[in-house]
VOGU-3710 file (C-alpha; in Angstrom, 3 decimals, decimal comma):
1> xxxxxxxxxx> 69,130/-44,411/3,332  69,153/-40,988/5,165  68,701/-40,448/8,931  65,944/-37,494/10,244  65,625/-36,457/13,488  63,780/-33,388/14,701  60,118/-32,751/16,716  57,277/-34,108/15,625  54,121/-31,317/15,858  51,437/-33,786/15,126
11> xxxxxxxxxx> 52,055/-36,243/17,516  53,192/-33,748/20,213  57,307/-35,993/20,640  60,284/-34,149/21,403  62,449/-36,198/19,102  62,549/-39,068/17,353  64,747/-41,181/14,846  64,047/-42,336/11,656  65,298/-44,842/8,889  64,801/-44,244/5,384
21> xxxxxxxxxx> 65,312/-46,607/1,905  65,207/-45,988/-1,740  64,765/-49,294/-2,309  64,829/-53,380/-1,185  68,300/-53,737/-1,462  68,951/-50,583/0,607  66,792/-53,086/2,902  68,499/-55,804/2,518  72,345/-54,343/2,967  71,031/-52,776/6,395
31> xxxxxxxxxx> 70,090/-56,098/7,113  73,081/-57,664/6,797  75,159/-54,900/8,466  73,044/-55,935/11,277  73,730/-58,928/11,639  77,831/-58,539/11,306  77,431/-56,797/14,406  75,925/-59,114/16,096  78,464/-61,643/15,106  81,218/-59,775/16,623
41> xxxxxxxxxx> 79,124/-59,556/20,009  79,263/-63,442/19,819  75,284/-63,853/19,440  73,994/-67,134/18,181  72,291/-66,177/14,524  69,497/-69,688/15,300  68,079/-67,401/17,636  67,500/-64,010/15,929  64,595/-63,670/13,623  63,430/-61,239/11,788
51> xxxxxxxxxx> 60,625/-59,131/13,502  58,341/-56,859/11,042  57,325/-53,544/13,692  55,027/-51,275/12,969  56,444/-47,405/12,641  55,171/-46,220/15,935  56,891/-43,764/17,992  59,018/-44,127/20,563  59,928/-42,171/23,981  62,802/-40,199/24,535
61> xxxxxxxxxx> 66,127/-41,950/25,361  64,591/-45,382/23,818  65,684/-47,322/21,234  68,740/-48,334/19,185  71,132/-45,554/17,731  74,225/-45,727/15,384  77,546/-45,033/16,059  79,872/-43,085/13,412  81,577/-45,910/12,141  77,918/-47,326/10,716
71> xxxxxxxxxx> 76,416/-44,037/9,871  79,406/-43,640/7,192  78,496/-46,418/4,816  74,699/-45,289/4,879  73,461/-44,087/1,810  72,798/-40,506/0,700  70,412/-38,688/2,173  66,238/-38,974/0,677  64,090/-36,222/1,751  60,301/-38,148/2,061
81> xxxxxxxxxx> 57,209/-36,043/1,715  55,285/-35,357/4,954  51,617/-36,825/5,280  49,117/-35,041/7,362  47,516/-37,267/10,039  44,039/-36,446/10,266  43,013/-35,353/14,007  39,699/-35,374/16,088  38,264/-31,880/16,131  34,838/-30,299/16,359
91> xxxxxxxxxx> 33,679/-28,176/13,392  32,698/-24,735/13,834  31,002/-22,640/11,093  30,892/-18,923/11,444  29,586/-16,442/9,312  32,495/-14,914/7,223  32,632/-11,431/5,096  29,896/-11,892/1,792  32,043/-11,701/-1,426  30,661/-10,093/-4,155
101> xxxxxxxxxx> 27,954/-12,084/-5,715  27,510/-14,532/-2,612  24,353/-15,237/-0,742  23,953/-14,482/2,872  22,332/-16,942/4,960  20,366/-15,820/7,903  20,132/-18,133/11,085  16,627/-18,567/12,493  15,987/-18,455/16,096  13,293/-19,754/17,841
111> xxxxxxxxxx> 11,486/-17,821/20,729  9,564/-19,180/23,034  7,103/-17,394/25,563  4,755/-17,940/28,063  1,304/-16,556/28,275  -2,094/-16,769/30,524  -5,318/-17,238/28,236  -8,686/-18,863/29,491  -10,139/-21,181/26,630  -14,031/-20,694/26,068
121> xxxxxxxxxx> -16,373/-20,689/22,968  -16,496/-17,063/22,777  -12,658/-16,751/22,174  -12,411/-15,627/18,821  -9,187/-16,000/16,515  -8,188/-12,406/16,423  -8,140/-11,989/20,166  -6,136/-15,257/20,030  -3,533/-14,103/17,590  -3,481/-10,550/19,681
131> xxxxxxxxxx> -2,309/-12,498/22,828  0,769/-13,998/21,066  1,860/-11,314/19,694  1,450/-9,051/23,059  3,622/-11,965/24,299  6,576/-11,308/21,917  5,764/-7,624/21,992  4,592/-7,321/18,351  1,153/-6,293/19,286  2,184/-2,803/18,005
141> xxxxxxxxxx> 3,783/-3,734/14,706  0,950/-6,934/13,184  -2,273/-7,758/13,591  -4,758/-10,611/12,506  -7,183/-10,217/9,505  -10,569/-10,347/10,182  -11,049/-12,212/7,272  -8,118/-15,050/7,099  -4,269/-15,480/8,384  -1,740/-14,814/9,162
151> xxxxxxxxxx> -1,922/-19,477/9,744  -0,623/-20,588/13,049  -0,704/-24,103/14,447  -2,219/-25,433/18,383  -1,333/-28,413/20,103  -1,424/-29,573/23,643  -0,155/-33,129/25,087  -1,375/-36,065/23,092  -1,727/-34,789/20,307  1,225/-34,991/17,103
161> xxxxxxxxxx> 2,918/-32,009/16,505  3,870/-33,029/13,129  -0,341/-33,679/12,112  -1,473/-30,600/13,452  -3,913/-28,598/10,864  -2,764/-25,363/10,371  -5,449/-22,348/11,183  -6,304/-19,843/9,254  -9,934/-18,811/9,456  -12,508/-18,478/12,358
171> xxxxxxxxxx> -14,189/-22,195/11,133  -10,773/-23,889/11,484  -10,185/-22,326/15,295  -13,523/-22,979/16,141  -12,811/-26,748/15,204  -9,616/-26,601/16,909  -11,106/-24,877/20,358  -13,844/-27,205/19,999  -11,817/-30,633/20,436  -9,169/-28,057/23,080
181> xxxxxxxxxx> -12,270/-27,637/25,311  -13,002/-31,663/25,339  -9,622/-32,709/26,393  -8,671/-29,812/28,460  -5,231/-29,961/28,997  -2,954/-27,854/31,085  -0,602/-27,053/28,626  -1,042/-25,330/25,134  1,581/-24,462/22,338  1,064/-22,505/19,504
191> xxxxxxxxxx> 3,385/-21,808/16,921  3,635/-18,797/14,602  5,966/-18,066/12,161  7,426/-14,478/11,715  8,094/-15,091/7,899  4,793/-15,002/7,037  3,854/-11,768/8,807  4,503/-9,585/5,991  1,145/-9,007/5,058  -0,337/-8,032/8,199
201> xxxxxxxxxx> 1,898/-5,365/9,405  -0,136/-2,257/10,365  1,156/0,671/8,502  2,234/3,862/10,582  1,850/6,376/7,629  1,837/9,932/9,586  1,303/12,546/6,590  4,346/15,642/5,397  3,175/18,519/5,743  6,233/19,400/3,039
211> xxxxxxxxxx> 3,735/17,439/0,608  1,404/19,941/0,886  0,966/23,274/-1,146  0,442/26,610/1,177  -2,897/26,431/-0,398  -3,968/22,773/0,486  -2,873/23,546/3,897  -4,831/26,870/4,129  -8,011/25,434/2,771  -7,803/22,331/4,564
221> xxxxxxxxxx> -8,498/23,962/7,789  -11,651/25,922/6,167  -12,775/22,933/4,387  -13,288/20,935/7,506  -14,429/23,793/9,406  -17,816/24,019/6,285  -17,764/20,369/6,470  -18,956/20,386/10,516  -21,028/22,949/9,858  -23,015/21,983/7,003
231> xxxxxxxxxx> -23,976/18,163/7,937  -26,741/16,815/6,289  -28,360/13,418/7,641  -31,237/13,267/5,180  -28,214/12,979/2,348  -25,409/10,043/2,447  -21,843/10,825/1,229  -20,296/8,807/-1,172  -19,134/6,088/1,316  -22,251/5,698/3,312
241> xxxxxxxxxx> -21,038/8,077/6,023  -22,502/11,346/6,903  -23,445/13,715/3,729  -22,412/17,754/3,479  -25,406/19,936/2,260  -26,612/23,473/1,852  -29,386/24,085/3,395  -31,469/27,055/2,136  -35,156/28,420/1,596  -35,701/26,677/-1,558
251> xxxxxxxxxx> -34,284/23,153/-0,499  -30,632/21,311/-0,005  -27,683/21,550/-2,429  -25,134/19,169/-1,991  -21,491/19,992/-1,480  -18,945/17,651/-2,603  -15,078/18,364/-2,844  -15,233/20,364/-6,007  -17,808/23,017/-4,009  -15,947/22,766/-0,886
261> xxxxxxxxxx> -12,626/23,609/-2,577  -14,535/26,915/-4,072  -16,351/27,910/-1,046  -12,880/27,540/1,370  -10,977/29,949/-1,614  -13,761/32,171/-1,541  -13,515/32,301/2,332  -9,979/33,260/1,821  -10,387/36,076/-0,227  -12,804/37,700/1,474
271> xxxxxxxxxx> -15,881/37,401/-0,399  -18,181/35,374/1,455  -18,701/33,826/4,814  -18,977/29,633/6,257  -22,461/30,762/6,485  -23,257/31,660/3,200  -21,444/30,329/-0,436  -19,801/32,445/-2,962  -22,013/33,817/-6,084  -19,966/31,678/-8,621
281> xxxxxxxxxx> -21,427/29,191/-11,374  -21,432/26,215/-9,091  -23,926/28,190/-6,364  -25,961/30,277/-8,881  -29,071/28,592/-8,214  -29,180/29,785/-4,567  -28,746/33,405/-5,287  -31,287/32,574/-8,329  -34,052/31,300/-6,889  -33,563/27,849/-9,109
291> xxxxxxxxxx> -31,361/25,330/-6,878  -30,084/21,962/-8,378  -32,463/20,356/-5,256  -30,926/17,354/-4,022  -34,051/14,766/-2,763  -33,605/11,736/-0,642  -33,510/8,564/-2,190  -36,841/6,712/-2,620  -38,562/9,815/-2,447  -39,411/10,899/-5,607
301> xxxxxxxxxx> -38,574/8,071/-8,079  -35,192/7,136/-9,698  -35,572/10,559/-11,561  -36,349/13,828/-10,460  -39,258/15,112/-10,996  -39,469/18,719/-13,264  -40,970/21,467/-11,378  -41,431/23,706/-14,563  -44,848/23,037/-16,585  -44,691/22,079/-20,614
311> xxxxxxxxxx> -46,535/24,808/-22,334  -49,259/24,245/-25,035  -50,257/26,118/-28,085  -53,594/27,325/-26,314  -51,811/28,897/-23,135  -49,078/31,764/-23,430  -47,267/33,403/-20,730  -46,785/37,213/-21,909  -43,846/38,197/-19,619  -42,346/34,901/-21,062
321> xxxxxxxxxx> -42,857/35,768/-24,600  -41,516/38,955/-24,410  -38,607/37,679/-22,657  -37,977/35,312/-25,561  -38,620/38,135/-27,936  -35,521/39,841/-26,789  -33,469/37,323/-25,772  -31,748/37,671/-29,269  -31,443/41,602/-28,741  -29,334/40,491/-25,625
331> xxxxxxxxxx> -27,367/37,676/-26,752  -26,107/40,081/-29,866  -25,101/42,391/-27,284  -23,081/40,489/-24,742  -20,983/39,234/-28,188  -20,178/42,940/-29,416  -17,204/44,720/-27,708  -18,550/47,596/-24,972  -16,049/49,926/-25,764  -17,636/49,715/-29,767
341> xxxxxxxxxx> -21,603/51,549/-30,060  -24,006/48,667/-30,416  -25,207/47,602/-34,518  -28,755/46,134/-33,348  -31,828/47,697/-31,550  -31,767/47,991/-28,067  -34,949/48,040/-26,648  -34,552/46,085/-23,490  -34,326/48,901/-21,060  -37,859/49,701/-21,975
351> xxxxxxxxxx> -38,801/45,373/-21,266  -40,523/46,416/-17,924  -43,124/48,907/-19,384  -44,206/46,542/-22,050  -44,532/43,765/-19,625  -46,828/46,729/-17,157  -48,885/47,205/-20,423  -49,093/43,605/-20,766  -48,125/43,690/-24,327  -46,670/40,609/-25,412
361> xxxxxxxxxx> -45,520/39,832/-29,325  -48,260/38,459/-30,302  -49,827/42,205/-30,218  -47,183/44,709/-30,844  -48,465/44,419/-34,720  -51,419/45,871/-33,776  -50,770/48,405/-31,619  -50,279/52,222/-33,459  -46,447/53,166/-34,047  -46,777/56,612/-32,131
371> xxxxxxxxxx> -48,412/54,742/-28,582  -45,057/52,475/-29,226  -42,981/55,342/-29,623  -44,675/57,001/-26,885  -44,428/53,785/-24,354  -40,692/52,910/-25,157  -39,644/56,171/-25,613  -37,742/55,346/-29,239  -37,583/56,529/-32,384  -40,054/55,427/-34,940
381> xxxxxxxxxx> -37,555/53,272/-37,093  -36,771/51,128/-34,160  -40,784/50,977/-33,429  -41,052/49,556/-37,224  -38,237/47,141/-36,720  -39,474/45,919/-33,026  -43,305/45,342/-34,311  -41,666/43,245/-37,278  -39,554/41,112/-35,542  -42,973/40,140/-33,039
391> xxxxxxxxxx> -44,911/39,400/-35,893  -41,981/36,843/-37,869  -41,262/35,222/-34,072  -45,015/35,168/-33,479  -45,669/33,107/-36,661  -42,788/30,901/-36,067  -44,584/29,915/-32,511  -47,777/29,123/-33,659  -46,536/26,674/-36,562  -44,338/25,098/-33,986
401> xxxxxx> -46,936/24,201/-31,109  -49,567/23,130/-33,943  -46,416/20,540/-35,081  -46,074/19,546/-31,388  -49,849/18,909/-31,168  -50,025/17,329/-34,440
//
């Protein structure tokens, strides 16, 4: 048996006594010790019982203690273990360091605002959706499709919160305004969760000008600049809007970004004016005189129609022949070095007074070497070689146009 006294936390004494046993007989000799003192006191045993009392504390100053003589035939001392008794308390969960690896858990909140909106049939979804989110100031950050979402639900008083549809498109508010406008209640609640908003944020892209090159940024001002100046409204762009044309003697020639990006670098060089385009490849046919025309659509057909007439085997242009007859004179020439003295004939400086003496290849065979010489102003071997070349191409013409007639 052993003998602790000290404070007890949990139950908030100042001190308190205790008895302790290893086993029954421990029990049992305490019992009898007991009752030897009350012998000597004179009590009558018939009326003492034995009483089985709960362990419940006791107040200071209370209750029966030992005297030195009976503490010294107690038994050792037993050191019992110490059970926690549970306590009343109120749980509070708070949101601790994450851990590698853990999950964070955000809390939702709910916000609730208040709003002034007159119902009618004309009150369209959008503008619907606009006034909440004015309300929680997000007016500047979402907006509604025009098409479907972002889903919200409506009630007013009578109605079940937990039934309510949930709208997404024009039909299902137009439903939901139509059986609103029956009841007409005072009251209206709408719901609208912020998860689902991701879609319809409205992007705030404002463009780098470090993205830019120097020279996107120096022919973007030009470019716009030609744009506003050459509008076309007989031509569409490629998006329906408002088309960007040339317009010229001979007709319209359409500018898309390609021509736009050559005009602006000409403009920056120097060599031609918003007015008028470069003399490059892609504007050729202006300086020319032969334009790639564009036509409005519907006009003309779903092809354009060729301006240049097919030529038979009974009707020959001269000037055309004789250009044909030296286009290989020129073609040999443009491939030989300049710095090198030509191998061919040259004979197209003198191309203008054959064309004045309207002689064409079909006739240079029969025309005297010495008028030839005296015409072109060459020497006689080049005459030779000029009138036998027109004869070979001559022959060569004829048996193609009587093929192409056959």
């Amino acid at each position: 048996m052993a003998l602790k006294r000290g404070l007890c936390r949990g139950c908030g004494f100042n001190e308190a006594v205790g008895l302790f046993y290893h086993s029954h007989e421990e029990i049992e000799q305490t019992r009898q010790a007991v009752f030897a003192a009350i012998r000597s006191v004179g009590a009558l045993l018939e009326n003492v019982h034995t009483v089985h009392v709960p362990l419940t504390p006791t107040t200071p100053g209370q209750g029966h203690r030992l005297h030195g003589q009976e503490l010294a035939h107690l038994p050792p001392p037993y050191e019992a273990a110490v059970e926690a008794q549970p306590l009343p308390y109120h749980i509070v969960k708070e949101k601790g360091p994450s851990s590698r690896g853990s999950k964070i858990v955000t809390k939702k909140m709910q916000l609730t605002k208040n709003a002034l909106l007159t119902f009618s049939e004309d009150l369209r979804r959008a503008d619907f959706i606009s006034v909440m989110l004015k309300a929680h100031d997000l007016d500047d950050q979402y907006a509604a499709s025009p098409h479907a979402g972002p889903g919200f639900k409506l009630w007013w008083t009578g109605t079940n919160k937990s039934a309510v549809a949930t709208i997404d498109t024009d039909d299902d508010f137009a439903i939901t305004v139509g059986a609103l406008l029956k009841k007409r209640p005072s009251n209206i609640t709408a719901e609208l969760n912020s998860d689902n908003m991701e879609g319809f944020c409205i992007c705030k892209c404002v463009p780098r000008l470090d993205s830019y090159s120097d020279e996107a940024q120096l022919h973007g001002g030009i470019i716009m600049e030609l744009k506003a100046l050459h509008k076309c409204t007989e031509h569409l762009g490629e998006n329906g809007d408002t088309g960007h044309c040339y317009k010229s003697e001979n007709g319209h020639i359409g500018l898309n970004s390609r021509h736009l990006k050559i005009w602006a670098a000409a403009i920056v060089a120097h060599e031609c004016t918003k007015r008028v385009p470069p003399n490059t490849s892609e504007f050729n046919g202006v300086r020319d005189g032969q334009p790639s025309l564009m036509k409005a659509r519907g006009r003309s057909g779903p092809r354009p129609m060729s301006s240049v007439p097919q030529s038979t085997a009974t009707s020959f242009d001269p000037n055309m022949l004789l250009m044909a007859a030296f286009m290989p004179m020129l073609q040999n020439q443009n491939m030989v070095n300049l710095q090198t003295p030509g191998a061919g004939v040259d004979l197209l400086a003198f191309e203008e007074s054959l064309a004045e003496k309207r002689l064409s290849p079909d006739i240079l065979s029969k025309v005297p070497v010495e008028r030839l010489c005296t015409i072109t102003g060459a020497v006689e071997g080049d005459v030779w070689k000029l009138r036998e070349f027109a004869t070979e191409w001559h022959a060569r013409l004829v048996e193609k146009c009587r093929h192409l007639g056959a």
